[in-house]
Residue, then its C-alpha position, 0 to 999 in steps of 0.5 A: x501524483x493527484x493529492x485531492x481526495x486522499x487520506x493516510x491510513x496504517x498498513x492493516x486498513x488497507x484493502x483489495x481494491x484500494x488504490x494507494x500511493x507507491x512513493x518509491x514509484x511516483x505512482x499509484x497502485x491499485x491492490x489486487x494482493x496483500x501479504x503480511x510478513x511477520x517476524x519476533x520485532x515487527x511486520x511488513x505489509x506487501x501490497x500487489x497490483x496485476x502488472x510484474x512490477x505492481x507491488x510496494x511494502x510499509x513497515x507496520x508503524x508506516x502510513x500508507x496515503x490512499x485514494x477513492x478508487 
């Protein structure tokens, strides 16, 4: 991955449009859809692309690295 330019961000500052890192992936994804799962302990931030395989999670408490689009 391309590290110029980027930065790390919580989950909730995350927007549609914005292209962030999916680790698991080594990739980038541009987010077209987010979802927040919540339950009594925490909440999990989904971030989708527009391809079937587009989508990554982070936990609230995780830092999420994100690029200029």
């Amino acid at each position: 991955m391309d590290n110029d330019n980027v930065e790390t961000v919580a989950p909730s500052e995350i927007c549609k449009g914005d292209v962030i890192a999916d680790p698991a992936a080594n990739r980038w994804l541009t987010v077209s859809e987010i979802q927040l799962m919540e339950d009594t302990h925490a909440g999990t931030y989904r971030f989708f692309g527009d391809g079937p395989d587009d989508r990554v999670a982070f936990e609230e408490n995780e830092q999420v690295t994100r690029r200029p689009a």
